[in-house]
MILO-334529 format. One record per residue (C-alpha): y, x, z; residue in one letter. Coordinates in steps of 0.05 Angstrom, whole numbers, padded with zeros to 5 digits, always signed. Layout:
BEGIN
YXZA/...
This chain:
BEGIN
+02598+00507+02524X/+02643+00446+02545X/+02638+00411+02462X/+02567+00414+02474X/+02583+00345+02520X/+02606+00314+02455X/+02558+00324+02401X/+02541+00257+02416X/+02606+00230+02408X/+02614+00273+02344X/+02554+00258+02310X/+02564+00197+02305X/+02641+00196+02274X/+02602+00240+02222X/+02561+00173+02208X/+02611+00138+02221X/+02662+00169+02168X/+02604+00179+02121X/+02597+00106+02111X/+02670+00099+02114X/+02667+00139+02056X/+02612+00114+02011X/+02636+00039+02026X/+02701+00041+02010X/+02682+00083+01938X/+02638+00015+01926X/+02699-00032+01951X/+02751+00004+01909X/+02706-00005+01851X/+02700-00081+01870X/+02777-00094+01879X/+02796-00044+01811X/+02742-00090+01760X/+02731-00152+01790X/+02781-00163+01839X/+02832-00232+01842X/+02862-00244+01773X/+02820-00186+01744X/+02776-00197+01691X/+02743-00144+01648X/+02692-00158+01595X/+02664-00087+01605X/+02669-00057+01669X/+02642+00000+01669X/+02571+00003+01708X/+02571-00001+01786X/+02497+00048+01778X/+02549+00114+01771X/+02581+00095+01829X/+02530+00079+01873X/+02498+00141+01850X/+02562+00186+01866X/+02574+00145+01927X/+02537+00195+01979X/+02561+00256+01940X/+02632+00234+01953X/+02614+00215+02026X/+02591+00291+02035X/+02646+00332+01999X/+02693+00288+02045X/+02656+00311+02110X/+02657+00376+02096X/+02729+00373+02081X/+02747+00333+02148X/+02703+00389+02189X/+02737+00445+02152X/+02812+00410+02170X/+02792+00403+02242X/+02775+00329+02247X/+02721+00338+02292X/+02753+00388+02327X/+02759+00351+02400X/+02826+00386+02414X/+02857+00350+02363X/+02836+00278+02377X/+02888+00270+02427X/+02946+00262+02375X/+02946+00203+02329X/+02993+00220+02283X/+02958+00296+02272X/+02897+00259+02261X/+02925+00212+02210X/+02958+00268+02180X/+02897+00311+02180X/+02855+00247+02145X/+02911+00247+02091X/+02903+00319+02075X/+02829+00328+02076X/+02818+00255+02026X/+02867+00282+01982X/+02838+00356+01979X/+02762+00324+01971X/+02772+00269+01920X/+02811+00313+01879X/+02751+00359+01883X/+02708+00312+01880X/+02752+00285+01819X/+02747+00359+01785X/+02672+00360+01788X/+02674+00296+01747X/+02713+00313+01691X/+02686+00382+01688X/+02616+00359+01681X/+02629+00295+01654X/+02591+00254+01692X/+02624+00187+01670X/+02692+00165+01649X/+02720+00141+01722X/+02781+00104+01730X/+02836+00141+01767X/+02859+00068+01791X/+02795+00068+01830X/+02811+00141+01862X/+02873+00119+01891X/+02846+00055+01917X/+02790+00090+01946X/+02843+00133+01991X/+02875+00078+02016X/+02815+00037+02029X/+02782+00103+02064X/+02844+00122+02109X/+02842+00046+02136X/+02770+00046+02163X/+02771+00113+02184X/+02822+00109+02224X/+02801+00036+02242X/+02730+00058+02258X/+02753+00116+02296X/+02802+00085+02343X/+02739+00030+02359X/+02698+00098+02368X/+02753+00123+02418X/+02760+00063+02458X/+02689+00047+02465X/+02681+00114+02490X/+02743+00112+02541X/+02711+00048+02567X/+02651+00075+02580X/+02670+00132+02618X/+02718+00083+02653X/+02659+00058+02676X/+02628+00131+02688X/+02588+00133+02638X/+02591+00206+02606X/+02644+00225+02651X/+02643+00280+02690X/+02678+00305+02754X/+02722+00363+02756X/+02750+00414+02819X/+02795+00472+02806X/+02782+00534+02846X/+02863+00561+02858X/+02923+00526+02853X/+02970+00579+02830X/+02999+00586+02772X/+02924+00594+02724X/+02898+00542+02770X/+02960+00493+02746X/+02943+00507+02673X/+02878+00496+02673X/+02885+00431+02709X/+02935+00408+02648X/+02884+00433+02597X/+02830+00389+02628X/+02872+00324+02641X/+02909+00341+02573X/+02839+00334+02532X/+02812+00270+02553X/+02761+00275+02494X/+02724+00321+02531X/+02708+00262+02582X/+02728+00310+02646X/+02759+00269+02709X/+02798+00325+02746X/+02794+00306+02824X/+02837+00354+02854X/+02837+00430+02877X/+02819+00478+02927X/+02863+00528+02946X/+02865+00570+03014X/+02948+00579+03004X/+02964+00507+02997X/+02954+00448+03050X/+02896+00399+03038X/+02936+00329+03007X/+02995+00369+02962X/+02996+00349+02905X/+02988+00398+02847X/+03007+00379+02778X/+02987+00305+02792X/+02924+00321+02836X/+02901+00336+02911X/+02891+00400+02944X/+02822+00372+02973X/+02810+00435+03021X/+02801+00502+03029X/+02761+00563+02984X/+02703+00563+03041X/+02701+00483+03044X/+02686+00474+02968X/+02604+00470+02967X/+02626+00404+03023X/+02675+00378+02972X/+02627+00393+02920X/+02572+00346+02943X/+02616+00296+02982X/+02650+00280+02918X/+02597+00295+02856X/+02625+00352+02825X/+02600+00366+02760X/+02651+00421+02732X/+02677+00478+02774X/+02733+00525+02745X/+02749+00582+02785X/+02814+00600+02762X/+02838+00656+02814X/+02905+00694+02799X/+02890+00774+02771X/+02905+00795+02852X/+02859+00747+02885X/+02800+00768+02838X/+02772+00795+02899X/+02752+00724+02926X/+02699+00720+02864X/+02637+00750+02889X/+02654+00710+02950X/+02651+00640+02922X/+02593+00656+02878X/+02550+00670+02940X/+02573+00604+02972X/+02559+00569+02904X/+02492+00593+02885X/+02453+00535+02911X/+02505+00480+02878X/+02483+00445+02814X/+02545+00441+02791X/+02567+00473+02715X/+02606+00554+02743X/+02670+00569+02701X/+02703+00625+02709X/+02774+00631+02680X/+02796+00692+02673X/+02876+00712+02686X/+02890+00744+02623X/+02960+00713+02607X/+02993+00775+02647X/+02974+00815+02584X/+02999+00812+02510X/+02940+00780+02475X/+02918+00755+02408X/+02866+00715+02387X/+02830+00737+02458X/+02761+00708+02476X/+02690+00723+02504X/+02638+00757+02465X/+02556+00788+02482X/+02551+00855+02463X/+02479+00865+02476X/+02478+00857+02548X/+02546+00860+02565X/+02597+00810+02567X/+02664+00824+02547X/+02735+00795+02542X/+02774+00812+02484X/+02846+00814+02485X/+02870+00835+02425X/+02831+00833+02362X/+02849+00824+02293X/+02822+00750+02260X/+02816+00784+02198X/+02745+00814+02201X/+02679+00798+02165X/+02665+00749+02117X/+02738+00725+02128X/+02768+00796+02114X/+02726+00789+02048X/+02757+00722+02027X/+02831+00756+02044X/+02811+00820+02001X/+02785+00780+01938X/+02850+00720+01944X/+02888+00788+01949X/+02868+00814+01887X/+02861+00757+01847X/+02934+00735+01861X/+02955+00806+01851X/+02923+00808+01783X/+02953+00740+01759X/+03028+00758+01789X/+03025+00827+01760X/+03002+00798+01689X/+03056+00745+01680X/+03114+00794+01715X/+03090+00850+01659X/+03159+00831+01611X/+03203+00819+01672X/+03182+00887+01706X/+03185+00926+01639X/+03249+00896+01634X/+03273+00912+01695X/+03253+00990+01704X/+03295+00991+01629X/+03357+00962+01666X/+03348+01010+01725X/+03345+01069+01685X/+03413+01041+01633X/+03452+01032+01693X/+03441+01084+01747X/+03405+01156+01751X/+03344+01164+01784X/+03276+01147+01783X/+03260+01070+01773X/+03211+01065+01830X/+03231+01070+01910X/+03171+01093+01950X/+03185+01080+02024X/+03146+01098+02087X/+03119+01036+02124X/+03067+01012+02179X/+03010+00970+02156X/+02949+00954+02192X/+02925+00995+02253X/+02997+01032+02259X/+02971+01067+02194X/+03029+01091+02151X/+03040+01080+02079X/+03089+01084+02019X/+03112+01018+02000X/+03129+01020+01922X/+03206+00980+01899X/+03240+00977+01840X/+03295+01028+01861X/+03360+00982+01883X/+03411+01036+01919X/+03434+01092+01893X/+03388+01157+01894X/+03418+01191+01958X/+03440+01125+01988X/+03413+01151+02063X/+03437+01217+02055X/+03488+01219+02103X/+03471+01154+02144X/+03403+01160+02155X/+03356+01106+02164X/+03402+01042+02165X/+03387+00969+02152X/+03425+00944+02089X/+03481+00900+02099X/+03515+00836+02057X/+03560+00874+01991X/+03526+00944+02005X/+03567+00994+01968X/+03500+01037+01959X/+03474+00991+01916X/+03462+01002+01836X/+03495+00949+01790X/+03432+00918+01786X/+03397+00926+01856X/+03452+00871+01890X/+03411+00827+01844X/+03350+00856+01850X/+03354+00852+01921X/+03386+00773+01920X/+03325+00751+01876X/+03277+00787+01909X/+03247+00820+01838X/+03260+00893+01881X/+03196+00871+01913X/+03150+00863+01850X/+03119+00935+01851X/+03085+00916+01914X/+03038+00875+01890X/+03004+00955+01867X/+03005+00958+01939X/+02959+00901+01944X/+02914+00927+01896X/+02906+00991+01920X/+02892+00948+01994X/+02949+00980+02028X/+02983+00916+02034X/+02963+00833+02023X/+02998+00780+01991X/+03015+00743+02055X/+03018+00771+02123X/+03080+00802+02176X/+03131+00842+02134X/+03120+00925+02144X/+03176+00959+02174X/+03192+01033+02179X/+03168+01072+02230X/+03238+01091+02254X/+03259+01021+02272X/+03186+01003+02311X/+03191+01065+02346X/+03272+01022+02373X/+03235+00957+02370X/+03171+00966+02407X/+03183+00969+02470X/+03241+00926+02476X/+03208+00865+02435X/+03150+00841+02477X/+03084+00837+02431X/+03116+00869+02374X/+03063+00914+02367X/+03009+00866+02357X/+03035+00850+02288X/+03003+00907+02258X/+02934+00875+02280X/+02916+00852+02200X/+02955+00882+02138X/+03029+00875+02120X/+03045+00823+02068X/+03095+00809+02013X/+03116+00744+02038X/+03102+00718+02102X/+03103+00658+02151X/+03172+00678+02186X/+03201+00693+02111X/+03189+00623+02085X/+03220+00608+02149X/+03286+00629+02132X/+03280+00685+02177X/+03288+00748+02133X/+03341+00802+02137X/+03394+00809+02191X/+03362+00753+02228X/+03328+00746+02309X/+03265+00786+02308X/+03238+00759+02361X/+03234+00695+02332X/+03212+00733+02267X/+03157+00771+02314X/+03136+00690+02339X/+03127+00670+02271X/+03089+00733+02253X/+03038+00724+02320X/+03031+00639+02304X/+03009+00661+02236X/+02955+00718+02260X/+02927+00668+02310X/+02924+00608+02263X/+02902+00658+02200X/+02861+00620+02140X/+02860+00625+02071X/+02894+00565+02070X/+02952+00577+02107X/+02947+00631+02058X/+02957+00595+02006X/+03013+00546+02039X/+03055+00607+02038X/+03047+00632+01975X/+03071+00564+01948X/+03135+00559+01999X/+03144+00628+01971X/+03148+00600+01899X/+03171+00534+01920X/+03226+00552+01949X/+03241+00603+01900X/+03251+00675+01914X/+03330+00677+01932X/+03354+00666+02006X/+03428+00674+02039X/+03391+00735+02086X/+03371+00774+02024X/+03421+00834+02007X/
């Protein structure tokens, strides 16, 4: 794989950022006990902190590899860097500040824990810009750089050629194209045309190639076997890109299976151990919301029943995961026939078929509560798209590109595009956007972003009636 061309580079900001870490726990214990115009008869010993000093160093790692720090695709920003440093030394010293107390290891000063952060975001990103530059001047000089050529020029051609300028981390020098549609010296996104498809093993060793992406358009697939048999002697690193942007993906990529490779183009991210970490966050949120809602809820199905006839639940047919169909519990907010005559309708701002309670209900969002026994019983999770009934996908589905792919992990309570603002009689194709950015960036702790949005920003919202 192309990273594998780093693991220099990224070994040693691990090092590097290690000793960031470790030295600037020792220097913030300098400058908190015996820094200018301190002086304390009885600091406490520097042993505990010298001692703690690596353990910090490697909670901290593991916290800037699991926020994507060494992630080469986003070295390229400064500011998402910095911001990505912030988060992951505040998430591991107050872990790291947890496992003190907890234990009680020693009495630390908190003083020290915030001087630490600012000490630590200074040299990493200090030490890490020196990293960068060093590197860029060494491949400047071609050292660890390596040549690139681009095998079509059309549109897949023009994106890959972006991608590879775009991450300059990767240390890839993108010399041009060949393309058999295109004269040799027009430019293409800021490089040459260099020749024709049958002149690229010339090109190739006249020029040094290192990297070769054939990135042919879905109708000039033909050309492959072609260009393989003209390239089977070159020493040059093969790529083949292949022109799946035609089709409505989702979280696509390569895979073995046994012997065969395979491109997948939809699958859902939510599988193995990372479906297990939904299913248990699932049920232990479930088990905490439903425990502290107990009163309101109780309270609740008592008002529904005082005011209205009927039953206090709403069971509703939805579409979850896989297209499967379920009945989504609410407390009951319309009146019992309310879709008698109508049919299925959306609800609408002052709906006379509400209940004197369910305009509030509905407002608050407390008409939702019951679903959290749709969690449990794993019908549903916490956070994912909102389910809709089947009568409204069967409108929506073909005239909302992708809106199908939604039901690729299990509807949710809340949800990225609710927390959003966009909830109710609002676009749904920038609801179904907001739905397919959360599926492809899934984690437990975007999970857990939402949830506190949700509570955050408190239940009630001008689209809710």
């Amino acid at each position: 794989m192309l990273k594998k061309y780093n693991q220099p580079f990224i070994w040693t900001l691990y090092v590097s950022d290690f000793c960031a870490a470790a030295v600037s726990w020792l220097l913030a214990y300098y400058l908190r006990f015996y820094g200018p115009g301190l002086v304390y008869s009885e600091a406490p010993p520097i042993d505990w902190y010298i001692a703690t000093a690596p353990v910090l160093a490697l909670i901290l790692s593991a916290s800037y590899r699991f926020f994507g720090l060494y992630d080469t695709r986003y070295m390229n920003s400064a500011r998402m860097e910095a911001k990505k440093v912030l988060k992951a030394s505040l998430a591991a010293s107050l872990m790291f500040l947890g496992l003190v107390f907890v234990y009680g290891l020693f009495n630390c000063s908190r003083a020290v824990f915030v001087i630490f952060l600012s000490i630590n975001f200074v040299l990493m990103e200090s030490s890490r810009a020196f990293l960068k530059a060093a590197l860029k001047h060494l491949r400047s000089r071609g050292y660890y750089s390596r040549k690139a050529l681009v095998i079509g020029a059309g549109p897949l051609g023009k994106r890959v050629g972006r991608e590879i300028r775009k991450s300059v981390m990767n240390g890839m020098d993108l010399v041009g194209y060949v393309d058999d549609g295109i004269p040799a010296g027009t430019l293409v996104a800021g490089r040459p045309v260099l020749g024709r498809v049958d002149e690229t093993r010339d090109i190739l060793e006249k020029m040094g190639i290192n990297e070769v992406f054939v990135a042919f358009t879905y109708s000039d697939l033909g050309k492959l076997p072609y260009i393989l048999r003209k390239l089977k002697n070159s020493t040059a690193n093969i790529r083949v890109v292949p022109d799946i942007y035609w089709a409505d993906t989702l979280n696509a990529g390569v895979e073995k299976f046994n012997s065969l490779l395979m491109v997948n183009l939809v699958e859902s991210p939510m599988c193995g151990w990372g479906e297990v970490a939904k299913r248990m966050a699932d049920i232990s949120v479930s088990l905490v919301a439903l425990t502290i809602t107990a009163p309101v809820m109780l309270a609740i199905a008592l008002l529904i029943k005082a005011t209205s006839p009927g039953p206090v639940f709403f069971r509703q047919k939805r579409m979850g995961l896989d297209g499967n169909v379920f009945e989504m519990l609410k407390f009951r907010s319309m009146r019992e026939d309310a879709e008698k005559e109508t049919g299925a309708v959306w609800a609408k701002q002052d709906d006379p078929r509400a209940t004197p309670i369910g305009a509030f209900l509905r407002k608050t969002s407390m008409d939702e509560l019951p679903q959290f026994f749709n969690v449990m019983m794993g019908e549903m999770s916490v956070v994912g798209p909102r389910p809709e009934r089947p009568h409204f996908i069967n409108q929506f589905k073909d005239r909302i590109p992708k809106y199908m792919l939604r039901h690729k992990v299990k509807a949710g309570i809340t949800g990225w595009a609710q927390v959003n603002g966009y909830r109710g009689n609002t676009s749904l194709v920038k609801r179904i956007r907001l739905d397919l950015y959360y599926i492809e960036n899934w984690s437990i702790v975007f999970d857990l972003k939402i949830i506190w949005l949700t509570v955050f920003r408190g239940f009630t919202d001008k689209n809710s009636y």
